[in-house]
N, C-alpha and C positions, 0 to 999 in steps of 0.2 A: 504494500500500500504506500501511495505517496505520502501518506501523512505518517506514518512510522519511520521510510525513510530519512524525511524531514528532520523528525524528531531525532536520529542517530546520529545526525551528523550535527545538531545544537550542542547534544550532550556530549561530544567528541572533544569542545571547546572549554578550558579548564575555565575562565571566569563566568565566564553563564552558569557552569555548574556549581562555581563557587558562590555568584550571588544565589541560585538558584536554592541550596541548603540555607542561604539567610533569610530569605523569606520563607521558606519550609519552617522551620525553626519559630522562628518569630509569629508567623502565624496558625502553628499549630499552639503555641502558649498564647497565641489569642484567643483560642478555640475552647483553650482548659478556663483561663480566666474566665471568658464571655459566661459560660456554663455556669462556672460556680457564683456567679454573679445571677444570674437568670434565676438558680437556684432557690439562690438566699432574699433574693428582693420577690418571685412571681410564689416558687413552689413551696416555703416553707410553710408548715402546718399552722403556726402561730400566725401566718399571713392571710386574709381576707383579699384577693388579688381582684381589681374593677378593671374595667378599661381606661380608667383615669388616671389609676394609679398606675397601670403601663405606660400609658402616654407622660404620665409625670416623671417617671424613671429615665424613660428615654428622653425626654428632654434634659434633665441635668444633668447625663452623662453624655449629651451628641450635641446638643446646641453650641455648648460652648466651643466648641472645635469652628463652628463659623466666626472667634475671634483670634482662635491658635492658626487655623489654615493659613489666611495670608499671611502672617508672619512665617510659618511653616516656609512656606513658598519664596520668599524675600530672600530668608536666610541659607536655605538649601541653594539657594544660587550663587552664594557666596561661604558655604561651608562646605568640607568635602564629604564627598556622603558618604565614605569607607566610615571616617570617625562620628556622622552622625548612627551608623549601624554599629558600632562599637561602643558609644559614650550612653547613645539611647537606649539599647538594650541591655546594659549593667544597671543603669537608672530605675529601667523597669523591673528591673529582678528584684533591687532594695524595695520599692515601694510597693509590690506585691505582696514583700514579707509585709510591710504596714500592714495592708491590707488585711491578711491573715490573723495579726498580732487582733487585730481590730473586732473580727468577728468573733474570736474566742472569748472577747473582753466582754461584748452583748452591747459598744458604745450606741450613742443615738444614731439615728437614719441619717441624722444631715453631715453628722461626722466620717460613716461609711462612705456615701456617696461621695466627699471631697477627694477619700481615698483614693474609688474608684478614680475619677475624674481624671488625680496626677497619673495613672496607670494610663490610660487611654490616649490621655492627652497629649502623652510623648510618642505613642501609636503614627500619632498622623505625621510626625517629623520620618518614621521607618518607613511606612509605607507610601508617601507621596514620593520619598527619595528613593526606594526599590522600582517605583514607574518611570521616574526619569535618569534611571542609573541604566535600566535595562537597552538603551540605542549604543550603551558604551562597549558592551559585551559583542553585540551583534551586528551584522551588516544589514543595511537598509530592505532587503531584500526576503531574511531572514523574520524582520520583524510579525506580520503575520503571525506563522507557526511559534514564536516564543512570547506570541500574547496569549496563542493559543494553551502553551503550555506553562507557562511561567505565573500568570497570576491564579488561572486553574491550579492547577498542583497547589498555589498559597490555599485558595477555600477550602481545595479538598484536602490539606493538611488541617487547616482551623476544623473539620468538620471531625476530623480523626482524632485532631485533641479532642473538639466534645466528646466523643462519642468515648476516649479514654478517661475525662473527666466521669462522664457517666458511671462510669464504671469504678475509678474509684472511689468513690461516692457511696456507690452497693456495697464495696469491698472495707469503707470504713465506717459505715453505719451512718452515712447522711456529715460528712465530717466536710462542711464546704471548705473549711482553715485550710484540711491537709489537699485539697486539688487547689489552693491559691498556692500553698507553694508547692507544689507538681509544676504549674505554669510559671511560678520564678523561675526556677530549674532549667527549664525551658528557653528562658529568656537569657539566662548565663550562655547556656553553650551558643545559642546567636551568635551573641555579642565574641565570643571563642572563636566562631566559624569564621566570623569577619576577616580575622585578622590574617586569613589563606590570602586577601586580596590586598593589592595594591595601594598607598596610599593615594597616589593622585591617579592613578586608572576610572575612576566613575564621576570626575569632573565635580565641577566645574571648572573648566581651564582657566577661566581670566582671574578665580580666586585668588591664585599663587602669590603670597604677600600682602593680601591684604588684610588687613586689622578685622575681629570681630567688632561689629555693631553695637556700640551703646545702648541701653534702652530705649534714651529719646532719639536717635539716630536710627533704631529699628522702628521706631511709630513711624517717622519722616518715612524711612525705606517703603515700609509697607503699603502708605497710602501712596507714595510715587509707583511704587513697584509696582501692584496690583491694577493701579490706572494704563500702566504700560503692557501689562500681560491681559488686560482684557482688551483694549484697543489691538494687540497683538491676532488674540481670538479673533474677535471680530472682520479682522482684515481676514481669516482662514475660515472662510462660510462655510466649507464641506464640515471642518471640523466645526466648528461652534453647533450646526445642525444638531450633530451628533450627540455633543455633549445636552444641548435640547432634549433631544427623544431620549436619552440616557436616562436623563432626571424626571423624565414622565413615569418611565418605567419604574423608574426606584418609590416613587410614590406610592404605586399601584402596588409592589412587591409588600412596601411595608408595611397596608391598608391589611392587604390578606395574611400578613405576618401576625397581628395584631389577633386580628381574626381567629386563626390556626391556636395561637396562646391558648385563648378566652375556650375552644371549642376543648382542647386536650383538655385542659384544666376541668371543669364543669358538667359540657355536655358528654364525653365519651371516656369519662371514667368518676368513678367514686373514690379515691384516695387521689391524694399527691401525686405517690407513686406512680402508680396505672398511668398518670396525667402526664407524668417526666418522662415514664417509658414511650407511650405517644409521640409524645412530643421530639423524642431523639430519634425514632423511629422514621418520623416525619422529614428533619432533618437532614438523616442517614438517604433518604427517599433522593431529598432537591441535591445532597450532592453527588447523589448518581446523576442526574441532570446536568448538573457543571462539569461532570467527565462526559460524560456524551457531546458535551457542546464544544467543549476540548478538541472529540476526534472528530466531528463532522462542519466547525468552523471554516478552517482551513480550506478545507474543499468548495464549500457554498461561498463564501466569500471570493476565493477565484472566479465563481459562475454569476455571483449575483451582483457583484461590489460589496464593500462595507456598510454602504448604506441600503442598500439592496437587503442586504443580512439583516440587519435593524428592522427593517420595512415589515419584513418575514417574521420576524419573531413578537414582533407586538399585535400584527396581525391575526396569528395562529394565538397568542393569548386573549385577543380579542373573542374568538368563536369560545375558543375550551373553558376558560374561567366560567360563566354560566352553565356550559354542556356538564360541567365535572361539579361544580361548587354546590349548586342549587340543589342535588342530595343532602348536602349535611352531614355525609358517612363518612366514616374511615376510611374505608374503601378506594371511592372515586377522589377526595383528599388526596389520599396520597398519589392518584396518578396525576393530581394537577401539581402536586409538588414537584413532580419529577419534570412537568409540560413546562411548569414556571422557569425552574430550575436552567433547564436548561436552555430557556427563553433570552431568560436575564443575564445568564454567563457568555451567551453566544452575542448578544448585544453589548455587554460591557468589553470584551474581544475585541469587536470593530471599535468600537469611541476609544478605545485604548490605541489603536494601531492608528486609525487617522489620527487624535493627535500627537503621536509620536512619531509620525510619519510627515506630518503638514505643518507645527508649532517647531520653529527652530531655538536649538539646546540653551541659549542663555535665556530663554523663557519657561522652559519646559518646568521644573520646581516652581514656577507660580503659576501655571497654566494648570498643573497636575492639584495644586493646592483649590484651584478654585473647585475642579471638581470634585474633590475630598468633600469642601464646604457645600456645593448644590448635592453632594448622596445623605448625607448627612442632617439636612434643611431639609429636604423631601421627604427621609424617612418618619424625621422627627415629627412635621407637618401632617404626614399619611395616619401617626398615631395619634395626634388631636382631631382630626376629623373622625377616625376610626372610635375614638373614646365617644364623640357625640352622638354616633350612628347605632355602636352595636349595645344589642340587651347582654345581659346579663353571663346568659351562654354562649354569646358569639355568633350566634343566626341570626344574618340580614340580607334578605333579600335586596333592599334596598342598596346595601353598602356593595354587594357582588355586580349590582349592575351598573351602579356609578365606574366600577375598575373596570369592568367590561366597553364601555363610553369612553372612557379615557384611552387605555388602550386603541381601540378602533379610529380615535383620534391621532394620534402619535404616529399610527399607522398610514391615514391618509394622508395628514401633512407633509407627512416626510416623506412620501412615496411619489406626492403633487410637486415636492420643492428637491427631489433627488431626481426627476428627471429633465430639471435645468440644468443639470453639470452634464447632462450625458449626448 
């Protein structure tokens, strides 16, 4: 198959495979953290879980990242991102132990969640800098197949930490502490891995010698910097579209995420438990969906364009969300898990390779940043509308055909305005 071949000769290339383990890494102790977080705030027994109080959750731990992004973005353009995947994921390891330290203690809600917060918040410096590190590794040519595999393999590692979280979990009798530091752990050897790469190999070249940023010299940067990287966007229509229909998508994803919670938890099961297992299972479900969209991207995107691919995949969410949703069961759930799945990974593929392909590299870290900020604002957005919409168990007619509308929109717009490039 071409697309295996593809893939043998990425992995052949010692830096790809070496970023390639830093993002494995990092975001499979996303995977563990995320969980044991999900855990302690959605599944615990002493917890009463709404749709509010999910939308409140995810707002205090995503919102604020629409004021870390551009600076994220500023500074990634002038720090070199070997040392930001070295300093930020040691960072992360210490303040996960907080984290841990924290839960055992039983402190308030508002003191956990700051926890979290510093956990995550360094998140978005790793992974905007693993999307504009990855043109360094590969030839232009190339990019396609290592969008295909490179941020895939990150979800489907985040998915396999859950899914090891899960399990330590069973193995320690519900002990969220010991899978926070499971995912410290996690975050050490990262920051370990890093150090296989080069220091000035993933850029920024014009950094060389110059001074970090002051505070007040980072607010200046940032509101300059971000004015110049979206002016940038703007001048790159194919891309800008994209990252458009992206953040349509990510709405719709978080809407029925929200959803999916409310339903494991409540409607199809009686304990926690039952609820967590669901829920993982569901999970385990959409990231078979992100490997599928892995090995079949590639291909469709040669046949279709990138935007072509986008078109397709919101499209075919557009019909299936109603066809599958409007059950209510396990069952048909889970096949939309896997339809979404691999919906949303084959679309985020394309907006990932157009703008890494079309936004030139002394923009890239604040181009990547802004889109970190609009997944982020969409998700979080998806969960306050989803909090006003759904009852109690998570069945809404109502909220399945708003995503389905939107969808089918995203779909025709882009499909109206991607046959002006052609």
């Amino acid at each position: 198959m071409p697309v295996v071949r593809d893939l043998r000769v990425l992995l052949r290339l010692r830096d790809f495979r070496n970023l390639l383990a830093v993002r494995l890494l990092s975001q499979a102790a996303d995977g563990v953290y995320q969980v044991a977080l999900a855990t302690y705030v959605v599944f615990s027994p002493e917890k009463q879980t709404s749709p509010a109080a999910i939308a409140s959750a995810m707002a205090v731990l995503l919102l604020p990242y629409s004021v870390i992004g551009p600076f994220a973005g500023v500074l990634l353009d002038r720090w070199r991102r070997r040392q930001v995947f070295l300093y930020g994921n040691l960072l992360r390891a210490f303040l996960a132990c907080i984290t841990a330290v924290l839960i055992v203690a039983h402190v308030p809600d508002w003191l956990f969640y700051a926890s979290a917060l510093s956990v995550t918040a360094v998140n978005r410096f790793v992974l905007a800098g693993l999307a504009a590190s990855l043109p360094r590794v590969v030839g232009a040519d190339q990019l396609v197949t290592a969008n295909a595999l490179s941020p895939t393999a990150g979800t489907l590692a985040a998915v396999a930490g859950g899914g090891l979280a899960f399990l330590v979990r069973l193995l320690a009798s519900g002990s969220n502490a010991l899978v926070v530091l499971l995912g410290a752990c996690l975050y050490l050897c990262a920051a370990l891995v890093s150090l296989r790469l080069a220091i000035g190999l993933l850029g920024p070249d014009h950094s060389a010698g110059q001074a970090h940023p002051s505070v007040a010299q980072g607010i200046a940067l940032t509101v300059r910097g971000m004015t110049e990287g979206l002016r940038h966007l703007a001048s790159r229509r194919r891309a800008a579209r994209a990252l458009t229909a992206m953040t349509m998508m990510r709405f719709c994803y978080g809407a029925l995420f929200v959803m999916l919670l409310m339903l494991c938890r409540y409607a199809w099961s009686d304990s926690e438990a039952e609820g967590l297992a669901l829920l993982g299972i569901a999970v385990g479900t959409s990231g078979a969906g992100f490997f599928a969209a892995a090995v079949v991207t590639p291909w469709l995107v040669g046949r279709l364009g990138t935007l072509g691919w986008i078109t397709a995949c919101a499209a075919g969410s557009a019909v299936l969300v109603p066809a599958l949703g409007l059950f209510f069961a396990p069952g048909p759930m889970l096949v939309a898990a896997f339809v979404l799945g691999l919906a949303t990974q084959g679309a985020k593929i394309s907006t990932d390779t157009e703008l890494q392909s079309r936004v030139d590299d002394d923009y890239r870290g604040r181009v990547f940043s802004v889109y970190d900020v609009l997944f982020n604002v969409a998700f979080v957005g998806a969960a306050a509308v989803a909090a006003l919409m759904l009852p109690a168990d998570g069945r809404s007619v109502v909220l399945l055909a708003c995503v389905s509308v939107l969808y089918a929109l995203t779909a025709a717009l882009l499909g109206r305005r991607s046959r002006c490039f052609t």
